[in-house]
CHARMM internal coordinates of N, CA and C (Angstrom, degrees):
IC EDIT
DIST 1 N 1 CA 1.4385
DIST 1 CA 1 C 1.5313
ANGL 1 N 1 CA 1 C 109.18
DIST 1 C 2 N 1.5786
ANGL 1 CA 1 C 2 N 111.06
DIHE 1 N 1 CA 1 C 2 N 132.28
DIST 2 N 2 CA 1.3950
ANGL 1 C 2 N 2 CA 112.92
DIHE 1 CA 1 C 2 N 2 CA -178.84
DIST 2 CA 2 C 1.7034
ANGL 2 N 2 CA 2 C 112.60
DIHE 1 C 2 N 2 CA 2 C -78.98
DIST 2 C 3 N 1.3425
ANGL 2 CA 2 C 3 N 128.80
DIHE 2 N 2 CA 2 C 3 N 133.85
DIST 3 N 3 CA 1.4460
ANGL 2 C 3 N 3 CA 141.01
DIHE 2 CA 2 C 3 N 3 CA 174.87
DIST 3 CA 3 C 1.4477
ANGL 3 N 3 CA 3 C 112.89
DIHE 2 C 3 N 3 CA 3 C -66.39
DIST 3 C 4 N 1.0459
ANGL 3 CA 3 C 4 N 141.81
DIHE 3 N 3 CA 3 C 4 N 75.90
DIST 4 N 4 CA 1.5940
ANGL 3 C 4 N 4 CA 134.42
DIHE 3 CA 3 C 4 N 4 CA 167.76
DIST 4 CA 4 C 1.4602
ANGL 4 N 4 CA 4 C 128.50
DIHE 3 C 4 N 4 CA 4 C -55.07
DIST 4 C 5 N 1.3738
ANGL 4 CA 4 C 5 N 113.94
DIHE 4 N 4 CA 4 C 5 N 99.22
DIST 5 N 5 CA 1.6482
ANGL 4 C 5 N 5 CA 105.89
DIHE 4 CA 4 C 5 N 5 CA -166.26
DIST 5 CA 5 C 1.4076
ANGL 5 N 5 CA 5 C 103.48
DIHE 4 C 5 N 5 CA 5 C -93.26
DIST 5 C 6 N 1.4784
ANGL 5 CA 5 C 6 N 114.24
DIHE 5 N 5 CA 5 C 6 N 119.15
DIST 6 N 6 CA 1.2255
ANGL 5 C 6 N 6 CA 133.64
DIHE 5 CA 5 C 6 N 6 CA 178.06
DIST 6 CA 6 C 1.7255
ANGL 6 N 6 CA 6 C 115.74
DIHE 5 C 6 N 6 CA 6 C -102.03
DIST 6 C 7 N 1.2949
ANGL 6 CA 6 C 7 N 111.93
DIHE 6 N 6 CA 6 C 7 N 4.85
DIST 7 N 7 CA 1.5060
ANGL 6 C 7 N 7 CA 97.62
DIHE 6 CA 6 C 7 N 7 CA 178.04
DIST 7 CA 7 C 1.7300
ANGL 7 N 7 CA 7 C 116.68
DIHE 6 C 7 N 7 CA 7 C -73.61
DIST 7 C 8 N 1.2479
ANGL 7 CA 7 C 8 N 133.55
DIHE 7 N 7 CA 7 C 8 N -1.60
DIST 8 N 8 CA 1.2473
ANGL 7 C 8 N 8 CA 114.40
DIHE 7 CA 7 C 8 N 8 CA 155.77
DIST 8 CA 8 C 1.3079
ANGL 8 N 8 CA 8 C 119.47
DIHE 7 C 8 N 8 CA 8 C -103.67
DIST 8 C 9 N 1.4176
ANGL 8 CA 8 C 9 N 126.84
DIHE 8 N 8 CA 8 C 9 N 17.07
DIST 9 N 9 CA 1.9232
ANGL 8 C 9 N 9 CA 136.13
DIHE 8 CA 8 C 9 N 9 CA 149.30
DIST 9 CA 9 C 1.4451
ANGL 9 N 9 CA 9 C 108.07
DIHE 8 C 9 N 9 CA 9 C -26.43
DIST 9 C 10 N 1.4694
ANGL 9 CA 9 C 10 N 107.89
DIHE 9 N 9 CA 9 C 10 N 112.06
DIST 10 N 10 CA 1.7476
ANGL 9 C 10 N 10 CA 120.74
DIHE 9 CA 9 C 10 N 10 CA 168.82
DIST 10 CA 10 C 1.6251
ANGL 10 N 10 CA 10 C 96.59
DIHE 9 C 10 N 10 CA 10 C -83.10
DIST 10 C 11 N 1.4693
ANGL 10 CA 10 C 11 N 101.91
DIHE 10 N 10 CA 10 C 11 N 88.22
DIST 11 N 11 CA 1.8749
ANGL 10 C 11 N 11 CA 95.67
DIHE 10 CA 10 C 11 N 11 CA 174.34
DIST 11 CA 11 C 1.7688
ANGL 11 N 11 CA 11 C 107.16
DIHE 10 C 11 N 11 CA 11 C -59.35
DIST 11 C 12 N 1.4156
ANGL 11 CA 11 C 12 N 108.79
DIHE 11 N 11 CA 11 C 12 N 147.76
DIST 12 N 12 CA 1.1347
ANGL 11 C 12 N 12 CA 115.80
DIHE 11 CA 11 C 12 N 12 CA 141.05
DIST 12 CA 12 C 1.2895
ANGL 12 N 12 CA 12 C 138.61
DIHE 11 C 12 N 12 CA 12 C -151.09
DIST 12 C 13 N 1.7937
ANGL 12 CA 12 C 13 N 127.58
DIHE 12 N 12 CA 12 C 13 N 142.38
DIST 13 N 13 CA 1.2262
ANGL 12 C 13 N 13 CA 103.32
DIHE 12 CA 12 C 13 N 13 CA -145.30
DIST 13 CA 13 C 1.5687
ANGL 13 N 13 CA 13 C 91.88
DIHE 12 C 13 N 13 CA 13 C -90.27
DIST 13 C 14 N 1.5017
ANGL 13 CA 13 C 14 N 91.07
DIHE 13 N 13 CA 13 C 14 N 171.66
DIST 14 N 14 CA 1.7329
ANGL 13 C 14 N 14 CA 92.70
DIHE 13 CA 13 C 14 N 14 CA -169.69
DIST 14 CA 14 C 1.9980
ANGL 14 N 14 CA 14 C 113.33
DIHE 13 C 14 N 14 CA 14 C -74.87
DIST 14 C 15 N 1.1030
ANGL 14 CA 14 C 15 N 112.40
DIHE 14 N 14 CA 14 C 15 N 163.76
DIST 15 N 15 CA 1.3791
ANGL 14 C 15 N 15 CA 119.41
DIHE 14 CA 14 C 15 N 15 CA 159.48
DIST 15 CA 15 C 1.4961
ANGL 15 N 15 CA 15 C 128.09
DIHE 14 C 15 N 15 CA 15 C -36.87
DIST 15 C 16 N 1.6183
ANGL 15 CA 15 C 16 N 101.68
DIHE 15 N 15 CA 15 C 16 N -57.87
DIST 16 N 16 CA 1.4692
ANGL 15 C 16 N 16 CA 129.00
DIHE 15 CA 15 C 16 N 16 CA -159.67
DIST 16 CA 16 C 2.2008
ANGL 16 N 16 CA 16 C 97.19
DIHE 15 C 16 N 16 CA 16 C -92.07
DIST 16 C 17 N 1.3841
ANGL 16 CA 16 C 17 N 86.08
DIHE 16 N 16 CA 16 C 17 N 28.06
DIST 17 N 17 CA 1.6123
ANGL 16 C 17 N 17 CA 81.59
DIHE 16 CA 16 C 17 N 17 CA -170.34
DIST 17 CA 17 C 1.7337
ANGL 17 N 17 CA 17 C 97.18
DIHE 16 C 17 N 17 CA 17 C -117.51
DIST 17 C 18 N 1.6517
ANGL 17 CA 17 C 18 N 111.76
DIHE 17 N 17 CA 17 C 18 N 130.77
DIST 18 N 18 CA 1.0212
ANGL 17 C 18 N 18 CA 139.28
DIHE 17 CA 17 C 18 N 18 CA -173.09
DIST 18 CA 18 C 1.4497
ANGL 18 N 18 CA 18 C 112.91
DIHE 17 C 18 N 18 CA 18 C -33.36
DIST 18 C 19 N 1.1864
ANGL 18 CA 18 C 19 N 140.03
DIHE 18 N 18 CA 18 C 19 N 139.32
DIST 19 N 19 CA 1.5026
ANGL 18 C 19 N 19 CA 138.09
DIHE 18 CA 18 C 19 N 19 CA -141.17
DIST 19 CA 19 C 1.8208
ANGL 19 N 19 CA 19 C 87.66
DIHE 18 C 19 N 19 CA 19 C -108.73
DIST 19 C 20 N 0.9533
ANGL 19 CA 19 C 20 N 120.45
DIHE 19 N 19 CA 19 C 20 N -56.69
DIST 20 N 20 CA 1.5601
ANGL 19 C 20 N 20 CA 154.36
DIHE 19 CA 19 C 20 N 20 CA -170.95
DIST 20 CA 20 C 1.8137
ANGL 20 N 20 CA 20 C 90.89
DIHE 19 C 20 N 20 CA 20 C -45.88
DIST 20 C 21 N 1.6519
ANGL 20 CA 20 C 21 N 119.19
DIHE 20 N 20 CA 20 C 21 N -13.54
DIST 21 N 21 CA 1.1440
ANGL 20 C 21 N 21 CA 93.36
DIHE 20 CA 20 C 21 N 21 CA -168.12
DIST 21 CA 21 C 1.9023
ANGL 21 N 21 CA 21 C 116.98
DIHE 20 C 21 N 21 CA 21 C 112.27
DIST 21 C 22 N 1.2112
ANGL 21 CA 21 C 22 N 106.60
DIHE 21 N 21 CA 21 C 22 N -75.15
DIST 22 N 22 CA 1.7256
ANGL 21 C 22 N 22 CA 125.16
DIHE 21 CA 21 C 22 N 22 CA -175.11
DIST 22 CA 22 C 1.9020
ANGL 22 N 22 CA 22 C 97.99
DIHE 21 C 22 N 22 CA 22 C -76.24
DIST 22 C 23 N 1.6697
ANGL 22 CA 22 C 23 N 98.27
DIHE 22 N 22 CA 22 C 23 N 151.92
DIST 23 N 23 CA 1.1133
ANGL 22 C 23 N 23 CA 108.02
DIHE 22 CA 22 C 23 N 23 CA 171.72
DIST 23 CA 23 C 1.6744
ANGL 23 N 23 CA 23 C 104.97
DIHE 22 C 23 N 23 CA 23 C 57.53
DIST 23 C 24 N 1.4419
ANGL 23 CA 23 C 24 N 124.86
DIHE 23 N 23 CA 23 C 24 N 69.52
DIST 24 N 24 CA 1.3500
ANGL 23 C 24 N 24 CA 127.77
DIHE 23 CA 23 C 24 N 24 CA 170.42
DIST 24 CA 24 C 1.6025
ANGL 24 N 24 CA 24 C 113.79
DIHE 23 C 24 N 24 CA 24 C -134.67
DIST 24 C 25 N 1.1553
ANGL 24 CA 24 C 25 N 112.99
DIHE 24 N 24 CA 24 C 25 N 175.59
DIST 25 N 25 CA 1.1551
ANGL 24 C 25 N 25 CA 94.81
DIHE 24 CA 24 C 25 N 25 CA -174.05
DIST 25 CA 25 C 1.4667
ANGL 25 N 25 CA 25 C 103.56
DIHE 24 C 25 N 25 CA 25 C -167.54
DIST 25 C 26 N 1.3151
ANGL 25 CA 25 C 26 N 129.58
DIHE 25 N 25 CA 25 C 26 N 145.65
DIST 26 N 26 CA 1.7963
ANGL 25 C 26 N 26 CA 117.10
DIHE 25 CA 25 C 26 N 26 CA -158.36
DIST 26 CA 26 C 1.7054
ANGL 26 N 26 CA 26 C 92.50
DIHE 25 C 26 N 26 CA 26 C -142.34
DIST 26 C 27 N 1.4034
ANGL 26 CA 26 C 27 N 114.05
DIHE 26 N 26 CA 26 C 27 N 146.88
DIST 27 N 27 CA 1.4226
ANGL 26 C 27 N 27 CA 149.40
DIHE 26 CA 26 C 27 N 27 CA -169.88
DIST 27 CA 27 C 1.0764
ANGL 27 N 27 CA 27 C 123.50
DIHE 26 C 27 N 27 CA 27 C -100.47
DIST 27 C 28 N 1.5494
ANGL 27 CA 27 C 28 N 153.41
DIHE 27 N 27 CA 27 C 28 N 140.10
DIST 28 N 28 CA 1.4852
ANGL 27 C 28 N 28 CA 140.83
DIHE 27 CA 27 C 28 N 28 CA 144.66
DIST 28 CA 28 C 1.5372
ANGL 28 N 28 CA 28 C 109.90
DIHE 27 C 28 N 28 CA 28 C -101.04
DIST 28 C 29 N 1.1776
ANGL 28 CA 28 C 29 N 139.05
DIHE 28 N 28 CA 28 C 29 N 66.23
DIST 29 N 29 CA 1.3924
ANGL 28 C 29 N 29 CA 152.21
DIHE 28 CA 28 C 29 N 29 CA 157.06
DIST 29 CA 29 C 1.8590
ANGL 29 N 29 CA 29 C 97.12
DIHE 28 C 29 N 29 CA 29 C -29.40
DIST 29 C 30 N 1.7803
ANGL 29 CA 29 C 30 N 130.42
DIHE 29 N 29 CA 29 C 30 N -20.26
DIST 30 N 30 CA 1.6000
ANGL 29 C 30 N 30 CA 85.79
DIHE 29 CA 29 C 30 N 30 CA -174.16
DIST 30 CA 30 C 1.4442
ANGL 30 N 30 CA 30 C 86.51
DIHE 29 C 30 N 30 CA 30 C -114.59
DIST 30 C 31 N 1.4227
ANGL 30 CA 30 C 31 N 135.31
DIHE 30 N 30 CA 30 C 31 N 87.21
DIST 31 N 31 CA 1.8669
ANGL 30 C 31 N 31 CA 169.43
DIHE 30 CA 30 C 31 N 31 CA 167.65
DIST 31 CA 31 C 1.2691
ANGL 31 N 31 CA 31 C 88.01
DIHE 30 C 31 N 31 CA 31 C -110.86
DIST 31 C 32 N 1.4353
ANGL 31 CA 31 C 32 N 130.55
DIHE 31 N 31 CA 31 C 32 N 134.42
DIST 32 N 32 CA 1.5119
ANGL 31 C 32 N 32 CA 117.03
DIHE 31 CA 31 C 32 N 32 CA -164.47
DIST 32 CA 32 C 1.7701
ANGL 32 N 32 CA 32 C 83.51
DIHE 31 C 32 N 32 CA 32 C -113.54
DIST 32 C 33 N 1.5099
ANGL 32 CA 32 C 33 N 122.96
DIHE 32 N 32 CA 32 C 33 N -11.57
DIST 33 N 33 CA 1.4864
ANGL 32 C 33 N 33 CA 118.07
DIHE 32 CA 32 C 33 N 33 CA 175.32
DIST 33 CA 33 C 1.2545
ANGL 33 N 33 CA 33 C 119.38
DIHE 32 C 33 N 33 CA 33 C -134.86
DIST 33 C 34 N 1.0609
ANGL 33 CA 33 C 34 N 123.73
DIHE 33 N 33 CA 33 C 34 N 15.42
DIST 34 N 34 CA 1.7340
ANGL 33 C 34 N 34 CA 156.91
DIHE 33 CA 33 C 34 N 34 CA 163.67
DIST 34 CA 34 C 1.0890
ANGL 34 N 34 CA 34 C 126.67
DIHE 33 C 34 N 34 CA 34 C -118.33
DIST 34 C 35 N 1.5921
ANGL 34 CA 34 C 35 N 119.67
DIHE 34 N 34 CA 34 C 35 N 155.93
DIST 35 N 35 CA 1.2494
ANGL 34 C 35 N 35 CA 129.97
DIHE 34 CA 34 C 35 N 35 CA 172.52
DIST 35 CA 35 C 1.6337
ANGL 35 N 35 CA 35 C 113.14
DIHE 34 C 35 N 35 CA 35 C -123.62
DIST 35 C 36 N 1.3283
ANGL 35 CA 35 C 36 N 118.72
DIHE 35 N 35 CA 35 C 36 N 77.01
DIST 36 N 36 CA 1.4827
ANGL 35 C 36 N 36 CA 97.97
DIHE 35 CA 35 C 36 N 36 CA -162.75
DIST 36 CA 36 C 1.8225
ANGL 36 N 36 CA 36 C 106.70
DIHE 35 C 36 N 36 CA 36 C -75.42
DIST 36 C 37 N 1.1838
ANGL 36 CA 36 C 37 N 122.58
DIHE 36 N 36 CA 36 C 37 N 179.72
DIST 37 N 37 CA 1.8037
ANGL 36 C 37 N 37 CA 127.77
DIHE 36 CA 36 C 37 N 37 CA -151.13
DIST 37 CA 37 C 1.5221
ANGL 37 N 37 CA 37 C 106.90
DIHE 36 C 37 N 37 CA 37 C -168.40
DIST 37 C 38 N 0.8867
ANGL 37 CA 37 C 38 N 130.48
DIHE 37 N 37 CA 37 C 38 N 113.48
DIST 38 N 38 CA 1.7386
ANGL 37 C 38 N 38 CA 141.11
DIHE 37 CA 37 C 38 N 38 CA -168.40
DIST 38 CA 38 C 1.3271
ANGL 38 N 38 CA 38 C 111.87
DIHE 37 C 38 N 38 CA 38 C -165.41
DIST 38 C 39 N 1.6272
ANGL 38 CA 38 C 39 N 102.20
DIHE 38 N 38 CA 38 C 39 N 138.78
DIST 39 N 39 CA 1.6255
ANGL 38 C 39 N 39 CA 106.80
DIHE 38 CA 38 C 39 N 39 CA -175.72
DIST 39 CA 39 C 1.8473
ANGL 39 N 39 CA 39 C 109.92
DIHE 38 C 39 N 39 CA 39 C -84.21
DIST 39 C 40 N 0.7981
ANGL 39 CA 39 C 40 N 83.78
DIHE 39 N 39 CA 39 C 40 N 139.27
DIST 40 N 40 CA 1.9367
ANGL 39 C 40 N 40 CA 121.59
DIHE 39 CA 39 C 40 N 40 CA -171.91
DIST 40 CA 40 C 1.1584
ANGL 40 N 40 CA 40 C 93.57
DIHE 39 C 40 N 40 CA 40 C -56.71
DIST 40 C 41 N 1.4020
ANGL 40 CA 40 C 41 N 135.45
DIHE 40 N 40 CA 40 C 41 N -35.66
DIST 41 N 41 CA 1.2699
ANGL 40 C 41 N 41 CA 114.47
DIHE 40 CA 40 C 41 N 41 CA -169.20
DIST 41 CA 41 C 1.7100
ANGL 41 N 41 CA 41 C 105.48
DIHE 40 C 41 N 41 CA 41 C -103.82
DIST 41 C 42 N 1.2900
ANGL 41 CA 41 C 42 N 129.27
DIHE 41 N 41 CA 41 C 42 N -18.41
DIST 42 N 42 CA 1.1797
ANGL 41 C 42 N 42 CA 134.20
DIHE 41 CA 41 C 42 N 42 CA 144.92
DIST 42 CA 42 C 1.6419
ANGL 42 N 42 CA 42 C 131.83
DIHE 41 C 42 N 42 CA 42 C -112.11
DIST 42 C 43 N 1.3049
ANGL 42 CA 42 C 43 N 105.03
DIHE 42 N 42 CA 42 C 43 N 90.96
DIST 43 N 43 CA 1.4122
ANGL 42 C 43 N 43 CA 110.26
DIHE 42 CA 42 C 43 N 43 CA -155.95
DIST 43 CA 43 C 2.0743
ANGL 43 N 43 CA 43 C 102.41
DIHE 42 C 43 N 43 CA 43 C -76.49
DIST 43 C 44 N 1.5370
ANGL 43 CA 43 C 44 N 101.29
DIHE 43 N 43 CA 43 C 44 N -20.13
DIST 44 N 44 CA 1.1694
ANGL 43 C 44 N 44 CA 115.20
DIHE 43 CA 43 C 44 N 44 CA -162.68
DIST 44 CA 44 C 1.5399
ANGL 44 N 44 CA 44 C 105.44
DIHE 43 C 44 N 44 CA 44 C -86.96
DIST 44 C 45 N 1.4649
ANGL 44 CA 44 C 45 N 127.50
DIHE 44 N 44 CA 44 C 45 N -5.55
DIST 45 N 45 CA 1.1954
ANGL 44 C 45 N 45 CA 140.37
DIHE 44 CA 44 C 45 N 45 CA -166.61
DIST 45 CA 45 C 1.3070
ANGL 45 N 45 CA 45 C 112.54
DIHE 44 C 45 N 45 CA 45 C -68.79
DIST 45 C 46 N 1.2901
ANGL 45 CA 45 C 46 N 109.70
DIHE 45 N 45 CA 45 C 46 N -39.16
DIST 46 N 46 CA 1.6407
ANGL 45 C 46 N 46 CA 128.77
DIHE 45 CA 45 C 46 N 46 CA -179.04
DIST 46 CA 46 C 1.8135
ANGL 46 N 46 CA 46 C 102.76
DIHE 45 C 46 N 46 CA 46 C 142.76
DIST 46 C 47 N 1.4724
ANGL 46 CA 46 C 47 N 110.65
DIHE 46 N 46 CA 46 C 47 N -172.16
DIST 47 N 47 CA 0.9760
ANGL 46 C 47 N 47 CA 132.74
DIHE 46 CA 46 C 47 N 47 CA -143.48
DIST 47 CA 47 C 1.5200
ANGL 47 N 47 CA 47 C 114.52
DIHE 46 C 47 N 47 CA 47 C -150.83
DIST 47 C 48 N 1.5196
ANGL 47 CA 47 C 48 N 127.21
DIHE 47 N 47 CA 47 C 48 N 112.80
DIST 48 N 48 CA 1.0394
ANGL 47 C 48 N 48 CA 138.53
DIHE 47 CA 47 C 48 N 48 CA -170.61
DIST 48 CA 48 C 1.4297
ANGL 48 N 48 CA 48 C 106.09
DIHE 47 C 48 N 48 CA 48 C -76.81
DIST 48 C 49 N 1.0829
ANGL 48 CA 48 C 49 N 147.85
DIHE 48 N 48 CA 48 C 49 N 159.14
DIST 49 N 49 CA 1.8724
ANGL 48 C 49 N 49 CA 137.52
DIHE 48 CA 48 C 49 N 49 CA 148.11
DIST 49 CA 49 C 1.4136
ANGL 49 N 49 CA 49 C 105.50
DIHE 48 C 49 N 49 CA 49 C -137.85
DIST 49 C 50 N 1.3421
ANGL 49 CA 49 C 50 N 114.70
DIHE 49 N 49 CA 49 C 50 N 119.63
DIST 50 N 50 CA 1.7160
ANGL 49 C 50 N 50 CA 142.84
DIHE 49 CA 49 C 50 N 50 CA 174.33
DIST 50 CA 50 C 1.5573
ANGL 50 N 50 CA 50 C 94.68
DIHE 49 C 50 N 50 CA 50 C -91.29
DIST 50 C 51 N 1.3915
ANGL 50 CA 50 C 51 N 101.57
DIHE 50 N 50 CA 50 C 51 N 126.14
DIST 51 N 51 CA 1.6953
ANGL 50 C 51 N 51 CA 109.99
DIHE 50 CA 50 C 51 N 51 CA 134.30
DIST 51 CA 51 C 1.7094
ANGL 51 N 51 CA 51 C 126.99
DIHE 50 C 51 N 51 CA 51 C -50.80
DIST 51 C 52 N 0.8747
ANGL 51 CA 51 C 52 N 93.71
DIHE 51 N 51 CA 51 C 52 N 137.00
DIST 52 N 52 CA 1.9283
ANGL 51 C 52 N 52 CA 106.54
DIHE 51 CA 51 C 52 N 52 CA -170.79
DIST 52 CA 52 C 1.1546
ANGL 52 N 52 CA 52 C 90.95
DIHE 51 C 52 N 52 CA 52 C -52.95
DIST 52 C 53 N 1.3494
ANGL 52 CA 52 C 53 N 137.68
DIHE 52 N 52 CA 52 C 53 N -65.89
DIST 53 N 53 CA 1.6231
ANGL 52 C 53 N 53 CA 134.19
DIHE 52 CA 52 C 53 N 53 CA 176.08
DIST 53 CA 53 C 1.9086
ANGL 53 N 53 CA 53 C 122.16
DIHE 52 C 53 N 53 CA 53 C -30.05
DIST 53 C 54 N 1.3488
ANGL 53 CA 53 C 54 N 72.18
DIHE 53 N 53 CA 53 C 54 N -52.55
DIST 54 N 54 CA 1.7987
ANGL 53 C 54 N 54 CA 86.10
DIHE 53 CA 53 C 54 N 54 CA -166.70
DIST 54 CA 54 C 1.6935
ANGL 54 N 54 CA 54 C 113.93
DIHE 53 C 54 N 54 CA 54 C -65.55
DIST 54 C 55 N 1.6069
ANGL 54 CA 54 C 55 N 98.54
DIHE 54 N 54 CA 54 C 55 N -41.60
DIST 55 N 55 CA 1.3618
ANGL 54 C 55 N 55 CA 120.46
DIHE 54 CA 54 C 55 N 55 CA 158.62
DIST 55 CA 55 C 1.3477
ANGL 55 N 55 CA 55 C 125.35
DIHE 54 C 55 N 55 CA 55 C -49.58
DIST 55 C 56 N 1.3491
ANGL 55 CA 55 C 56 N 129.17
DIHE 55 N 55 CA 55 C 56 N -42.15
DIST 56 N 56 CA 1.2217
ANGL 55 C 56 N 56 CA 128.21
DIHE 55 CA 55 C 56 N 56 CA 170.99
DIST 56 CA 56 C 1.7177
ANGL 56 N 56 CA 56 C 105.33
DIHE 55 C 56 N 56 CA 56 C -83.62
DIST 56 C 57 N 1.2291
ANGL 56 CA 56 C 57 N 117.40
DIHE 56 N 56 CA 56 C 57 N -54.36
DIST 57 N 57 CA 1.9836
ANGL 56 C 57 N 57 CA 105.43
DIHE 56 CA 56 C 57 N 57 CA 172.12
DIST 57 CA 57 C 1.4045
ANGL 57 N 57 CA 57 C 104.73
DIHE 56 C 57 N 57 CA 57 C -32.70
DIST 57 C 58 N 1.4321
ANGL 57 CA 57 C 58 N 140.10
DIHE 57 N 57 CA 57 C 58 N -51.92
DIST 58 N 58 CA 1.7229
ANGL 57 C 58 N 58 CA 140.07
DIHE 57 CA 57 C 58 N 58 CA -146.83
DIST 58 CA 58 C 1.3882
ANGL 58 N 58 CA 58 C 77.51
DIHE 57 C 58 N 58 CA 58 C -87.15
DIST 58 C 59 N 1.3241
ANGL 58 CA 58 C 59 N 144.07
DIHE 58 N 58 CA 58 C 59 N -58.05
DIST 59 N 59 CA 1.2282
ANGL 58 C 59 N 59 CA 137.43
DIHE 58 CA 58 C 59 N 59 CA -152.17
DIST 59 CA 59 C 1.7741
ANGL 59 N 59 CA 59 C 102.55
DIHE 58 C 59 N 59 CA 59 C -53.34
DIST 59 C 60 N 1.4424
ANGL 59 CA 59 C 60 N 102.83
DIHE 59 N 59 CA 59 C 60 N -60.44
DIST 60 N 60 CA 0.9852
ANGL 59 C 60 N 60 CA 96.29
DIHE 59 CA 59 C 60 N 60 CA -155.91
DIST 60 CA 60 C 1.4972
ANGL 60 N 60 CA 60 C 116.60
DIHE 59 C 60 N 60 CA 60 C -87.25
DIST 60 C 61 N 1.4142
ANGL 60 CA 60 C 61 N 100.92
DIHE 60 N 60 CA 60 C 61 N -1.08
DIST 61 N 61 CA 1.8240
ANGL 60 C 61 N 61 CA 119.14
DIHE 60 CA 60 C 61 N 61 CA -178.56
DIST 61 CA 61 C 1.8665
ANGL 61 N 61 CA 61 C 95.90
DIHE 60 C 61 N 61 CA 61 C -62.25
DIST 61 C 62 N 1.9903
ANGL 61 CA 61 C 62 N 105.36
DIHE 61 N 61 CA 61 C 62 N -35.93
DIST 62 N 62 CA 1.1671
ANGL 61 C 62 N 62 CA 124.52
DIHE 61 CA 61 C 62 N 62 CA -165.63
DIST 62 CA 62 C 1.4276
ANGL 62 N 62 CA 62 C 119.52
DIHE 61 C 62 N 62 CA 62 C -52.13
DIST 62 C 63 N 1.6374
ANGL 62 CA 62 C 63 N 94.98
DIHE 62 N 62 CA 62 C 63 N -41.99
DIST 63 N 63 CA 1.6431
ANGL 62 C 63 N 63 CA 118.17
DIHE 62 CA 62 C 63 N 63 CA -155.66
DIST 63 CA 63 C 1.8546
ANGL 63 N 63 CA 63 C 101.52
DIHE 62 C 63 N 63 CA 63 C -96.69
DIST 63 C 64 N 1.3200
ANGL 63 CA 63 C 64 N 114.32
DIHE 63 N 63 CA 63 C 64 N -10.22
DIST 64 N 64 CA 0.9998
ANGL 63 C 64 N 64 CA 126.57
DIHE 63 CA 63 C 64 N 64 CA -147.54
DIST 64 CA 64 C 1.8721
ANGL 64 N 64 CA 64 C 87.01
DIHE 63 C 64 N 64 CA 64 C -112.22
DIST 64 C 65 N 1.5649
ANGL 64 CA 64 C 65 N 126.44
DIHE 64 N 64 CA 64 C 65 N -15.98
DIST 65 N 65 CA 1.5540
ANGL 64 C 65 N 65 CA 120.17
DIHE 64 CA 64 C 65 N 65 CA 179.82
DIST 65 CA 65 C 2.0150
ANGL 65 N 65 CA 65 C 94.12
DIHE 64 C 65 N 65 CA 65 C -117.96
DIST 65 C 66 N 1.3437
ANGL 65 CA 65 C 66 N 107.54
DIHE 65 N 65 CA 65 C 66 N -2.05
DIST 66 N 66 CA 1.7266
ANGL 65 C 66 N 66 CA 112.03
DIHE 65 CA 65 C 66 N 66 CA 179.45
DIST 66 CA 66 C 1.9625
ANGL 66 N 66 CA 66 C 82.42
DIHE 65 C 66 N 66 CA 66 C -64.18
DIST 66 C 67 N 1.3558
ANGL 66 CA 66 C 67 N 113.84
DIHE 66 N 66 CA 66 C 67 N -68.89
DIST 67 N 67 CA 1.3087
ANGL 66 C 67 N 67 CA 116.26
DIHE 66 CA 66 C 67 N 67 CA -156.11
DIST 67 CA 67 C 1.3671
ANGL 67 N 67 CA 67 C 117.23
DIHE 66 C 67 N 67 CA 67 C -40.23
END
COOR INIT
IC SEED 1 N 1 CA 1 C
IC BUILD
């Protein structure tokens, strides 16, 4: 199994993430071949990782049911 070192990940939490706090969810966009993805309110829980591709399809599948 490959080790992904994420300690220099610029989290950020997303836009479309609940104001109130609940249901959020935060990104490291500068992974120059990853997308890592973890909830904001447990960052320590673990850690999702998207392909840059796959990451941008959900994104925009995302922005594309907002309208």
């Amino acid at each position: 199994m490959r080790v992904i070192d994420l300690s220099n990940a610029t989290w950020r939490k997303s836009s479309y993430s609940n104001t109130d706090g609940g249901n959020c969810i935060e990104f490291a966009p500068n992974i120059p071949t990853l997308v890592p993805v973890r909830d904001t309110k447990n960052p320590a829980h673990g850690t999702l990782l998207f392909g840059v591709e796959a990451w941008a399809e959900f994104v925009g599948s995302v922005k594309g049911q907002a309208q």
